[in-house]
N, C-alpha and C positions, 0 to 999 in steps of 0.2 A: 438142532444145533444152534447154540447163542451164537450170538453175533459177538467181535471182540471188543464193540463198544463195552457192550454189557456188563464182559469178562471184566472190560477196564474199571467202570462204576462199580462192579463189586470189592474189586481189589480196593478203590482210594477208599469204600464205605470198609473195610476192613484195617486199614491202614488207620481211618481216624476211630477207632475203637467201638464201631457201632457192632452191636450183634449179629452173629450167622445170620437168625432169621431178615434181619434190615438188609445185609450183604444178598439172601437168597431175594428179597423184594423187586430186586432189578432184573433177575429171570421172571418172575410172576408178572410184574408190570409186562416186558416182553413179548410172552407167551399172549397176554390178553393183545394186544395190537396184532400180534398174527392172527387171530380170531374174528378181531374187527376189519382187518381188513380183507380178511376173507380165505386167507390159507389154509386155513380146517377152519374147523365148530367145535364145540365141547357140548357136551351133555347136558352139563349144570354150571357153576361159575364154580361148585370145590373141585371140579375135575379139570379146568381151567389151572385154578393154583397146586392141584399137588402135579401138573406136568412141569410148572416150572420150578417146583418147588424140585421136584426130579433132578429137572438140568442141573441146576445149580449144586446141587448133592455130586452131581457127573464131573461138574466144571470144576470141584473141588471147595465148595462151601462146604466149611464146618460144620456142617446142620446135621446134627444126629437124627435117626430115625426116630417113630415113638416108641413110646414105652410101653409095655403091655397092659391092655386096656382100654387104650388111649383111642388105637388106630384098628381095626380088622387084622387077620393075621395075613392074609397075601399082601396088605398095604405095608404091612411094617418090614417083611422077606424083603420087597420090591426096592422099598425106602434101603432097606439096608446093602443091597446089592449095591445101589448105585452110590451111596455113601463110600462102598467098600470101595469100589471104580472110581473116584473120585479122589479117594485117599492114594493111591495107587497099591491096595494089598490085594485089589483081583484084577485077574488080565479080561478084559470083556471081548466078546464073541463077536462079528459084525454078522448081524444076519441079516440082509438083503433082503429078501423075500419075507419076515416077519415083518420088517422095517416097510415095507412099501404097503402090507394088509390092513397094518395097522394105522399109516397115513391114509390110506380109502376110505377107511370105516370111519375115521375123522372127520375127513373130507365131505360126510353126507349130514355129520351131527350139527344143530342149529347155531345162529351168532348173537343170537338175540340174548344169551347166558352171559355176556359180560357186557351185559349193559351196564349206564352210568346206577340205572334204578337197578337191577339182579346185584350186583358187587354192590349197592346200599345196603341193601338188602340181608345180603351174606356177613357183610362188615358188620352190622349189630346186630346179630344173631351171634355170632363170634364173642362180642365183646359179652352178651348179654350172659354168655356160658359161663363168665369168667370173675372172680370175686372183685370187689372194689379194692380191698388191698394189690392186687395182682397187678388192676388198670393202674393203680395211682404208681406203683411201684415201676411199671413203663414207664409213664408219662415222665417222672422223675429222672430215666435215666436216658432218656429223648430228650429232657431238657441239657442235662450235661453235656451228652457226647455235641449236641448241635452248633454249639460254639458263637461268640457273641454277635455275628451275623443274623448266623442262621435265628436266634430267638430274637431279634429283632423283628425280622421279617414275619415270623412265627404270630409275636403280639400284632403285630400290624394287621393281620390277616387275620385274625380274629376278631380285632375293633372293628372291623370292617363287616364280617360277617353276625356280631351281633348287632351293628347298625340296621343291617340288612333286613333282619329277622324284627328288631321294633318296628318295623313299618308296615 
């Protein structure tokens, strides 16, 4: 269950025209601190992100499921239940007793998967899947939505991190 901080950070990253998947980032960020701090475990660090990527679909983020091919097909069923559940076009079931088996069998999976190094890791593997038009064509519209602040701080923190890296 997200917290209603969360729900809030997704609504204002929705409100300022960032995309579903930016708005669903504040479940995935989320989900990774209950991990680290010890609530369940995850498998891997993508089993990490499609649980929050889940909530957020529940919570009513926009995030369509994949598309065929993209995803396995119980991933995309799954994705799309809870998309539906989120949209309010299906009524969901509370099941108690699936809901507690499958917080157990969580509970024993390791934490060591959303480390800072595992989510490095994951993160350019991701990008590395993805064409250079596709990254540039983000990066581009992360520059917009972030507003004259936000890419201030953006440049700064990169002078800094290439400072970092000549030395």
């Amino acid at each position: 269950m997200p917290t209603k901080q969360t729900i809030r950070k997704a609504m204002r990253d929705k409100r300022a025209g960032k995309s579903p998947s930016t708005q669903a980032g504040e479940f995935v960020r989320e989900e990774i601190e209950k991990v680290r701090r010890g609530e369940h475990g995850a498998r891997s660090t993508r089993q990490a992100v499609a649980i929050g990527l889940s909530e957020a679909r529940r919570a009513g983020v926009n995030l369509r499921p994949p598309r065929k091919g993209k995803a396995k097909r119980s991933t995309r069923r799954s994705a799309k239940y809870a998309y539906e559940a989120g949209q309010g076009r299906r009524k969901t079931t509370r099941r108690p007793r699936v809901s507690r088996a499958v917080k157990k069998v969580l509970k024993r999976e390791p934490h060591g998967t959303v480390s800072r190094r595992a989510l490095s890791r994951q993160t350019k593997g991701a990008a590395a899947r993805r064409s250079a038009a596709s990254r540039s064509a983000a990066a581009r519209k992360a520059a917009r939505t972030k507003g004259v602040k936000g890419r201030s701080a953006a440049a700064k923190k990169a002078a800094r991190t290439r400072a970092r890296r000549k030395t």
